[in-house]
C-alpha positions as CSV (number, residue, x, y, z in Angstrom):
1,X,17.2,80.1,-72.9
2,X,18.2,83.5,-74.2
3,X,18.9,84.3,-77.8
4,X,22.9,84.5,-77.5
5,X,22.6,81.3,-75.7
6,X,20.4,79.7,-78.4
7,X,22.0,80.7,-81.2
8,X,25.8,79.6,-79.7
9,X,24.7,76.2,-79.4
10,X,23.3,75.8,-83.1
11,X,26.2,77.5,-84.1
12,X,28.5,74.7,-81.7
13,X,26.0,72.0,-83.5
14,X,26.6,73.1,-87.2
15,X,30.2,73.3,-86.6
16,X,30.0,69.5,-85.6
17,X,27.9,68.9,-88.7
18,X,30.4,70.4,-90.5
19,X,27.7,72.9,-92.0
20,X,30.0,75.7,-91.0
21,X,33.2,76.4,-89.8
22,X,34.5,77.5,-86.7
23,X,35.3,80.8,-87.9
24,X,32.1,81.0,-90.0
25,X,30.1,80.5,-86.8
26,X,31.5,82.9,-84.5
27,X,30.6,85.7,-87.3
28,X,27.0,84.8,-87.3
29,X,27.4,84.8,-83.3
30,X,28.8,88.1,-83.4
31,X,26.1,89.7,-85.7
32,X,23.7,89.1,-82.6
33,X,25.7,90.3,-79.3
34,X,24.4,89.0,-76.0
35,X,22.5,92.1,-74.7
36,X,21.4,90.3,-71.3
37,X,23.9,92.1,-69.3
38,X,23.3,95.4,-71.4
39,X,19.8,94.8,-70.0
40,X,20.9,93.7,-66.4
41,X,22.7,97.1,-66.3
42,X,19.6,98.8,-67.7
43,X,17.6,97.1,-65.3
44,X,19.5,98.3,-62.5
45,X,20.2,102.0,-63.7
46,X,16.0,102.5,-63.9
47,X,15.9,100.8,-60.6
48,X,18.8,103.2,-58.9
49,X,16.8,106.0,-60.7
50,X,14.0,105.6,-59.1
51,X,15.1,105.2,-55.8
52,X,17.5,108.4,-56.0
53,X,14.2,110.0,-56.8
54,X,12.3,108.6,-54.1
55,X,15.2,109.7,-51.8
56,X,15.1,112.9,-52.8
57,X,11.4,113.7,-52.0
58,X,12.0,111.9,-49.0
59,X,14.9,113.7,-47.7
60,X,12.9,117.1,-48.9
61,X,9.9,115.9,-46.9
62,X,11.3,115.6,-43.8
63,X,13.6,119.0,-43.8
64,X,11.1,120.7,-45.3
65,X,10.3,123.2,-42.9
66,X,13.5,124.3,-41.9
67,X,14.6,125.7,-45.4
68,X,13.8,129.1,-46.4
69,X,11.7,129.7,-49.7
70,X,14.5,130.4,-52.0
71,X,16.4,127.6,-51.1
72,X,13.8,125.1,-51.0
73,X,13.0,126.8,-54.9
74,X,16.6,126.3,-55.8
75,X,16.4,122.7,-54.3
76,X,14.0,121.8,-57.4
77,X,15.3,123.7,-60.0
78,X,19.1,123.3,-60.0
79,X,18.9,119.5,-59.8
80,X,16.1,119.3,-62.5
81,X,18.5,121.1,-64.9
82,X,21.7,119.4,-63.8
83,X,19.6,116.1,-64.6
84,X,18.6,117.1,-68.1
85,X,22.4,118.8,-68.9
86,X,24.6,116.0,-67.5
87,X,22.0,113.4,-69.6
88,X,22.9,115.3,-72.7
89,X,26.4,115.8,-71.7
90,X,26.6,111.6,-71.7
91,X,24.3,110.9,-74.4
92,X,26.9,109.8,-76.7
93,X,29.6,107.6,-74.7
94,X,27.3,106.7,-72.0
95,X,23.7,106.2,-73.8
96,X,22.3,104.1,-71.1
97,X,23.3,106.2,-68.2
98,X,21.8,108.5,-70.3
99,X,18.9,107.9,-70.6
100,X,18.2,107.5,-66.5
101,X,19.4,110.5,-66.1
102,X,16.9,112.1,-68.0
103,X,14.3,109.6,-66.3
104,X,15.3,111.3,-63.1
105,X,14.6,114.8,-64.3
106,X,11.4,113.8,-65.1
107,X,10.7,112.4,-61.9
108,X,12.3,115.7,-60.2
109,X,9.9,117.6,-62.7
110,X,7.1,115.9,-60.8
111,X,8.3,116.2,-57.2
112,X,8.9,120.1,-58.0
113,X,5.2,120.6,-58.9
114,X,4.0,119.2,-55.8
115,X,6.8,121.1,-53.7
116,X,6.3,124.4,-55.4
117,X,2.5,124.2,-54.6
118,X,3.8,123.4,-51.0
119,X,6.1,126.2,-51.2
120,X,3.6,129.1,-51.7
121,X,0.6,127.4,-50.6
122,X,-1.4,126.8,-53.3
123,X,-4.3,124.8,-53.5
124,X,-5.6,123.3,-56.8
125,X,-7.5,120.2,-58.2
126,X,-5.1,117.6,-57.0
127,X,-5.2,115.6,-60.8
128,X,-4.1,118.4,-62.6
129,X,-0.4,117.7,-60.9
130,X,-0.6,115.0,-62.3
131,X,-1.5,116.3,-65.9
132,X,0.8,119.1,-65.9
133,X,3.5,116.4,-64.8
134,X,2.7,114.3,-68.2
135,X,2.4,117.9,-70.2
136,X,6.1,118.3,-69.2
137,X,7.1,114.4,-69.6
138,X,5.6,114.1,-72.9
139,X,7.9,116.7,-74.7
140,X,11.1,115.5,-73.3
141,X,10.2,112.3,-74.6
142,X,9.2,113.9,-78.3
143,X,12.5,115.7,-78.5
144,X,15.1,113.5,-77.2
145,X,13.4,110.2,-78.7
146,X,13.3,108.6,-75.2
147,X,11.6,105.6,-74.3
148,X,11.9,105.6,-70.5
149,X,10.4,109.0,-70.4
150,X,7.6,108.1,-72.8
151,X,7.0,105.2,-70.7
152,X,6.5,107.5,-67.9
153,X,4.3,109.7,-69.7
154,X,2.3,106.7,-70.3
155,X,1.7,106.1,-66.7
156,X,0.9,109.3,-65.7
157,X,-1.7,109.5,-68.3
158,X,-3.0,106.7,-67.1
159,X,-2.9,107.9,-63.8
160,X,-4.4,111.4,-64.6
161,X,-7.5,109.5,-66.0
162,X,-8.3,107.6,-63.0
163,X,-7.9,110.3,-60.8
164,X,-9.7,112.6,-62.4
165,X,-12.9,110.7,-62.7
166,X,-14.6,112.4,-64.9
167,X,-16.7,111.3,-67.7
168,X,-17.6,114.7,-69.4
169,X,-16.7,115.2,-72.9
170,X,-14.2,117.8,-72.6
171,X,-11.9,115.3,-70.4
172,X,-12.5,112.0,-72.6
173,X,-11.7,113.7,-76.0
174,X,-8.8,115.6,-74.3
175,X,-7.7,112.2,-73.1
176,X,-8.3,110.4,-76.7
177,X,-5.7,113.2,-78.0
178,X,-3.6,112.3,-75.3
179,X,-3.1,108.4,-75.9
180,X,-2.7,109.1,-79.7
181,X,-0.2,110.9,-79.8
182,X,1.4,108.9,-76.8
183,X,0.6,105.8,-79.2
184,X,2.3,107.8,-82.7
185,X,5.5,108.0,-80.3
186,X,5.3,104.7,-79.3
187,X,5.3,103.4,-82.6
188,X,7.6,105.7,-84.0
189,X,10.2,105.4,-82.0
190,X,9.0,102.0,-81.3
191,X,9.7,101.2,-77.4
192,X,8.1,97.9,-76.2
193,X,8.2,99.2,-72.7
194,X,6.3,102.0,-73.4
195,X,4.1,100.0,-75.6
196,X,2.9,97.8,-72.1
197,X,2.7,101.1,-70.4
198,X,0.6,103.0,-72.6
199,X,-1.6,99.6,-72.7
200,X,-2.0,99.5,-69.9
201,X,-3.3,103.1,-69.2
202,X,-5.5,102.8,-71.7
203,X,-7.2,100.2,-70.7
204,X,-7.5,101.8,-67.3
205,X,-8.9,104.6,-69.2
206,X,-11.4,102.5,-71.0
207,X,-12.9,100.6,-67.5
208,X,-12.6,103.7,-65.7
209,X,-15.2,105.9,-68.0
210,X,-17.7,103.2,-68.9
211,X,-17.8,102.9,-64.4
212,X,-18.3,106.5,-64.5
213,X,-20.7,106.7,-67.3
214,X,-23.0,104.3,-65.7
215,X,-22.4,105.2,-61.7
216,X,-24.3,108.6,-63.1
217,X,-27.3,106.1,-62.9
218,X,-26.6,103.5,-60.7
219,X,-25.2,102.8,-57.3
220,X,-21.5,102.3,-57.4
221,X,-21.3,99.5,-55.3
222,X,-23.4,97.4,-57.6
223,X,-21.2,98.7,-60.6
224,X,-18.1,96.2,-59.6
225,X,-18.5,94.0,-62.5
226,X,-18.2,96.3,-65.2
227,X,-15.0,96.6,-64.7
228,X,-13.6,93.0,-65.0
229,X,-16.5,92.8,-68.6
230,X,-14.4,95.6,-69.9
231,X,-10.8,94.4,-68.6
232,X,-12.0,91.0,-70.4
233,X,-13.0,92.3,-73.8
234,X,-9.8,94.6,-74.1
235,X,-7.8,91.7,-72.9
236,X,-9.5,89.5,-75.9
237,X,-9.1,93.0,-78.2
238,X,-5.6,93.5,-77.3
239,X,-4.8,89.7,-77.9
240,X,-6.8,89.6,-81.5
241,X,-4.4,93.1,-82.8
242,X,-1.0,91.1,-82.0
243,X,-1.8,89.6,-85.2
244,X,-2.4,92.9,-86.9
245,X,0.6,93.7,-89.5
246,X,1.6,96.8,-87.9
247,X,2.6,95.3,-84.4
248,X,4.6,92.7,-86.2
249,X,7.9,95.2,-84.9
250,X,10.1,95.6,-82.3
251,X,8.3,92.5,-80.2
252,X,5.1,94.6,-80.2
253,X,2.9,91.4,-80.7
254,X,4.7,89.7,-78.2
255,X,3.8,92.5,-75.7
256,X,0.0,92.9,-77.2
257,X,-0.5,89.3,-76.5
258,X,1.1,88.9,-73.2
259,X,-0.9,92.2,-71.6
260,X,-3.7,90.4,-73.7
261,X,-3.4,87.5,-71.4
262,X,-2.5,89.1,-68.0
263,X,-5.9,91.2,-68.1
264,X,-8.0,88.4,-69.3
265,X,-7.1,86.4,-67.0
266,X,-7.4,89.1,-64.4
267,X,-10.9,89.5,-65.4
268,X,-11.9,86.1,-65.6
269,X,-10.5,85.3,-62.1
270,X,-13.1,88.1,-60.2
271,X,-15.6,87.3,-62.3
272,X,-15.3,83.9,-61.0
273,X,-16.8,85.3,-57.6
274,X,-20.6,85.7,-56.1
275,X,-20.3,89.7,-56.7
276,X,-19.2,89.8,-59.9
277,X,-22.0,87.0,-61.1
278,X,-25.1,89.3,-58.5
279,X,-23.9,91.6,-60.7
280,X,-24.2,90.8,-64.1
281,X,-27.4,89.1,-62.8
282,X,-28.8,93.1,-61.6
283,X,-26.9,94.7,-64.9
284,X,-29.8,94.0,-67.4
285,X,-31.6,97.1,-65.8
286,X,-29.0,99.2,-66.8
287,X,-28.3,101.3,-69.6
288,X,-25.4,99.2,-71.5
289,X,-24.7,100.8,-74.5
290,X,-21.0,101.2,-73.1
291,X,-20.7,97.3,-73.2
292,X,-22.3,96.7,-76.2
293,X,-20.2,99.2,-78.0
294,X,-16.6,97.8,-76.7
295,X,-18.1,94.1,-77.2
296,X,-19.6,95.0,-81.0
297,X,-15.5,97.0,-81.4
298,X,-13.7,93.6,-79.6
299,X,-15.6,91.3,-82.1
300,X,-15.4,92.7,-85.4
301,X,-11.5,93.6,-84.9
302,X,-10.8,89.9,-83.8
303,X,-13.2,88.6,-86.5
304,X,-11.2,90.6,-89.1
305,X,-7.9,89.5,-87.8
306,X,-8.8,86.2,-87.7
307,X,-10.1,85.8,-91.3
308,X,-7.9,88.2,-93.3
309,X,-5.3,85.3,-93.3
310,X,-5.2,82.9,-96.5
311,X,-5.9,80.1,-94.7
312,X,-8.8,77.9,-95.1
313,X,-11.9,78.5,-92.8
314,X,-11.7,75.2,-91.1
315,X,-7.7,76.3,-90.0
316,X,-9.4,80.0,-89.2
317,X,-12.2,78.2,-86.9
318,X,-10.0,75.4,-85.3
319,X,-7.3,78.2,-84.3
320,X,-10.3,80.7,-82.8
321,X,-12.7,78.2,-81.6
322,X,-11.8,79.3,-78.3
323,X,-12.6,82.9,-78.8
324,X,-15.3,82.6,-80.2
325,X,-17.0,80.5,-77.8
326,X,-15.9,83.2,-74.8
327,X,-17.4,86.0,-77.5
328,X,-20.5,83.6,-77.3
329,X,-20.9,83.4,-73.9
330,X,-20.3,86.8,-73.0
331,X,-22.8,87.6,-76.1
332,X,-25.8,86.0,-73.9
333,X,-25.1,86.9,-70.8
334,X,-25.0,90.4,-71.9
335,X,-28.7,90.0,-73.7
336,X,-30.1,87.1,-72.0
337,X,-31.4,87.4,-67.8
338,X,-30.7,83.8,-66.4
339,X,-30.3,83.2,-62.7
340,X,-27.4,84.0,-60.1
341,X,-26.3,80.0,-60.3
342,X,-26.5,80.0,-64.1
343,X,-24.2,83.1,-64.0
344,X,-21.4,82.2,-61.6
345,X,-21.3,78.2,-63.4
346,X,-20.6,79.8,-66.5
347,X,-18.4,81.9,-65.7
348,X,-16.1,79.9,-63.7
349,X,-16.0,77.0,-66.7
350,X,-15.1,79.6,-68.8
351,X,-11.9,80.8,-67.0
352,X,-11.3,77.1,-67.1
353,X,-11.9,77.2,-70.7
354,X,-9.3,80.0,-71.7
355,X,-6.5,78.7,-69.0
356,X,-7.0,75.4,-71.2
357,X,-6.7,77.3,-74.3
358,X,-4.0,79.6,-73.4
359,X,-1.8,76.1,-72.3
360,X,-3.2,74.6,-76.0
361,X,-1.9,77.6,-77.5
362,X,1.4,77.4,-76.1
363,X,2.2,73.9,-76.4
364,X,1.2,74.3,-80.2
365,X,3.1,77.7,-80.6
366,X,6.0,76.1,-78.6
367,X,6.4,79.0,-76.8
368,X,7.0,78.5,-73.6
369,X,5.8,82.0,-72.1
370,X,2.3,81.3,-73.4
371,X,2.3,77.7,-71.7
372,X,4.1,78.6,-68.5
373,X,1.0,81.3,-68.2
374,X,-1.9,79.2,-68.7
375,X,-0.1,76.6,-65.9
376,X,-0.1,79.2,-63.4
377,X,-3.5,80.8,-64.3
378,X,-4.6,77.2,-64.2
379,X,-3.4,76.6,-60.8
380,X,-4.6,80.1,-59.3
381,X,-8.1,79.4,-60.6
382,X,-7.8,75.9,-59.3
383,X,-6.6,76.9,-56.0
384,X,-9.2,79.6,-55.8
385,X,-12.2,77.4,-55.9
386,X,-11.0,75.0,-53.9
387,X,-11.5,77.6,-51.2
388,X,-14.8,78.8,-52.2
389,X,-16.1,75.5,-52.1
390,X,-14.5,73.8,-49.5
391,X,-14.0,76.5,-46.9
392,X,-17.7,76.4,-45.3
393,X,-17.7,72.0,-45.6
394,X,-14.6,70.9,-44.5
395,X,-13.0,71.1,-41.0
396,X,-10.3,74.2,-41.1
397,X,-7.4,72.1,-40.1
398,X,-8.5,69.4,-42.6
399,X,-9.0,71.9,-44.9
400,X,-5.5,73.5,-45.1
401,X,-3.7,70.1,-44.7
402,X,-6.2,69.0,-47.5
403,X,-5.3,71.8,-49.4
404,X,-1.4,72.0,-48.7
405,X,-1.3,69.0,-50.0
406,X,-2.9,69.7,-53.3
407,X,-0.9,72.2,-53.9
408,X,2.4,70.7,-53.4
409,X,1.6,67.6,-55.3
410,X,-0.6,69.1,-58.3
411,X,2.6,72.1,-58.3
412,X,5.1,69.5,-58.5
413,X,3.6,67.4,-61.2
414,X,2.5,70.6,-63.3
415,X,6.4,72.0,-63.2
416,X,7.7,68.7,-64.1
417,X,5.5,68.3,-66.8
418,X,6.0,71.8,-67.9
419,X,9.6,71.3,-68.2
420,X,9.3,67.8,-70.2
421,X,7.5,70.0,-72.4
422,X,9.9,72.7,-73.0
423,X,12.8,70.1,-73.0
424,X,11.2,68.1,-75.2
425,X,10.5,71.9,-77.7
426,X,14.5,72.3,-77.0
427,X,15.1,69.0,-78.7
428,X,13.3,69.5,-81.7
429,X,14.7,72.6,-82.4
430,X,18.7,71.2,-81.9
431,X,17.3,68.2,-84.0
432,X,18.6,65.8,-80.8
C-alpha cells in the first residue's frame, strides 16, 4: 500500500470516528499528494531516455561510414548542446522532462567520446573513456543540482574502477577522491537513487582492489572467494550505518539497508558452493591483511552503532545476536584452518541463519520489504541446495517432478503466509 493510499483510509476511518471532519481530513490528505504517478511518469521519461540514447549510437553505428568527418563531428556536438539548452529552457514548467533531458546529454557526452576517437583514429587506454565520461558527468551534476546525472556519474565510477584494474596507489587515492566528493553530492543534494548507485560502485570498488591486491601473489582463479568475503562484510557494514544519524534523511536508511541486504545475501548464496568453501580452505596461505582490515572496519562500525543507543545491553544483544554470530563465524574461518566439509557446512547454515534473521527482522519491524526479502532469499537458498544435493542421487525425471513439486507447494504456502502476515500488520495499524 502506498502512502496516499494509506493515509486516505485513516483519514476515511477518523472521519467515521468522528476524530475529524470531512473537511479536516482532506487537508491533511492534501499536505501529502500522491506522487506515484509523478513517479510512473519519471519512470518512463528515464526509460525513454535511455532508449533515445541507445538509438542514437545505434543509428550512428550503422551509417557510420558513409558520413564525412565534419558531419559525423556535428552529429555529436549539436545534439549534445541542444540536450543541455532545451533542459534549461524547461527547467522551470517542465522540471521532470527536465531533468531527462539533461540525462540524455550526458549519455550523448559519452557516445561522442567514443565516436570522436572513432572519428580521427585514435587509440588510447580504453578506461580512460570511461573516466573522462564521469569527469564531464560529475560537473553537470554539481552545477545544475541533478540527481539523475549524479546517479550516472556514480555508475561510471564504478565502472572506471573495474575496468581499470589497477591497484597502484595513484589509481586508488584518485578513486577515494572520486567517491567523496560523489558521496558530499549525494548527501547534499540528497538523492536516494544516487545514494544505491554510488553504493553500489563502491562496493565494486572495494572487491575489486583487495582481488587485485592479492592476484599480485596468487593465481586468480583461486582468488574467487574473496570477492563474495568482501561483498558479505560491506553488505553487513552498509546494513550496521542505516542506523547511523546522518542517513536518517531522504529514505537513506531505507536504501542502506536494502543494498545491505541484496549483497549479503549475494554473498552468502556463492559462498554456499564447493569453490567458494576450496577456497577459503587454500586462503590461509595468503597474505590477508585486506580482509582483516575491512572485517576489523565492518565490526567496530556495527559494534558502535549497535551500542550508542540508550537501550539496555540485553535489548542491544537480543536485537544483534544475529550479527554477531555471522561476525563470529566469519572471525574463525578467517584465523582458524578447518577442513573443506567444515567450511561448506558452515557456510551454508549460516545463509540459513541470516535469511531466518532477515524474516525475524521484518516480521518484528512490520515491514513488509524486509520480510518479503528474507522469504525469497529463503526459498532461493532452499531451492539451491536441493539441487546440489539431490542432482547426483535421485533419478533426473524424479528429480524435477520431485523438485516441481516443492516448489509450487512450499511457494504457495510461503505467499499465503506472507500475506496473513502483512494483512494481519494492515489491521493493527487501522485498529480493525
Amino acid at each position: 500500500m502506498g502512502r496516499a493510499s494509506w493515509l486516505k483510509k485513516e483519514t476515511d476511518l477518523w472521519v467515521e470516528k468522528e476524530i475529524i471532519s470531512r473537511e479536516q481530513a482532506g487537508q491533511i490528505v492534501a499536505l501529502y499528494p500522491q506522487d506515484n504517478k509523478n513517479r510512473l511518469i519519471s519512470i518512463l521519461l528515464i526509460l525513454g531516455a535511455i532508449l533515445l540514447g541507445a538509438g542514437i549510437i545505434l543509428f550512428f553505428a550503422s551509417n557510420w561510414q558513409y558520413l564525412p568527418k565534419w558531419l559525423k563531428v556535428g552529429l555529436v556536438i549539436v545534439p549534445l548542446i541542444s540536450f543541455h539548452i532545451s533542459s534549461q529552457l524547461m527547467h522551470s514548467k517542465y522540471p521532470k522532462l527536465s531533468a531527462t533531458l539533461s540525462l540524455l546529454g550526458c549519455i550523448m557526452f559519452g557516445a561522442g567520446i567514443w565516436l570522436i576517437a572513432q572519428i580521427y583514429h585514435i587509440n588510447a587506454h580504453f578506461p580512460n573513456g570511461l573516466l573522462f565520461w564521469f569527469l564531464g558527468v560529475l560537473p553537470v551534476a554539481f552545477f545544475l543540482r541533478e540527481p539523475l546525472p549524479l546517479s550516472l556519474s556514480s555508475l561510471l565510477l564504478g565502472f572506471w574502477v573495474v575496468a581499470e584494474r589497477s591497484s597502484s596507489p595513484a589509481t586508488i587515492f584518485m578513486a577515494l577522491f572520486f567517491f567523496a566528493v560523489v558521496f558530499y553530492l549525494t548527501y547534499s543534494m540528497p538523492s536516494p537513487f544516487a545514494l544505491a548507485a554510488v553504493i553500489i560502485s563502491a562496493v565494486a570498488f572495494v572487491a575489486t582492489e583487495i582481488f587485485l591486491i592479492l592476484e599480485n601473489n596468487n593465481n586468480a582463479s583461486d582468488l574467487a572467494f574473496s570477492v563474495f568475503i568482501v561483498l558479505l562484510l560491506c553488505g553487513q557494514l552498509l546494513t550496521r550505518l542505516s542506523r547511523h544519524p546522518v542517513n536518517q534523511i531522504s529514505y537513506f536508511a531505507v536504501i542502506f539497508e536494502i543494498t545491505g541486504i541484496i549483497i549479503s545475501g549475494i554473498a552468502l548464496f556463492a559462498m554456499s558452493f564447493e569453490f567458494v568453501a576450496r577456497g577459503f580452505y587454500e586462503m590461509h596461505n595468503m597474505n590477508m591483511a585486506a580482509f582483516w582490515i575491512l572485517y576489523l572496519l565492518a565490526a567496530s562500525a556495527g559494534l558502535y552503532l549497535a551500542f550508542r543507543d540508550r537501550a539496555g545491553l540485553i535489548a542491544k544483544v537480543k536485537e544483534n545476536l544475529v550479527w554477531m554470530v555471522m561476525l563470529l563465524v566469519i572471525f574463525i574461518l578467517l584465523i582458524a584452518p578447518v577442513s573443506k566439509m567444515a567450511i561448506m557446512i558452515t557456510l551454508n547454515l549460516l545463509m540459513f541463519v541470516w535469511a531466518l534473521s532477515v524474516i525475524i527482522s521484518g516480521y518484528q519491524k512490520q515491514n513488509s520489504v524486509y520480510f518479503t526479502l528474507g522469504i525469497f532469499a529463503f526459498l532461493i537458498f532452499t531451492t539451491t541446495e536441493y539441487f546440489n544435493f539431490f542432482w547426483q542421487m535421485l533419478p533426473k525425471s524424479l528429480f524435477f517432478i520431485v523438485g516441481g513439486l516443492v516448489l509450487i507447494v512450499g511457494g504457495s504456502l510461503l505467499e499465503h503466509q506472507r500475506r496473513k502476515v502483512i494483512h494481519s500488520w494492515e489491521e493493527v495499524v487501522t485498529g480493525l
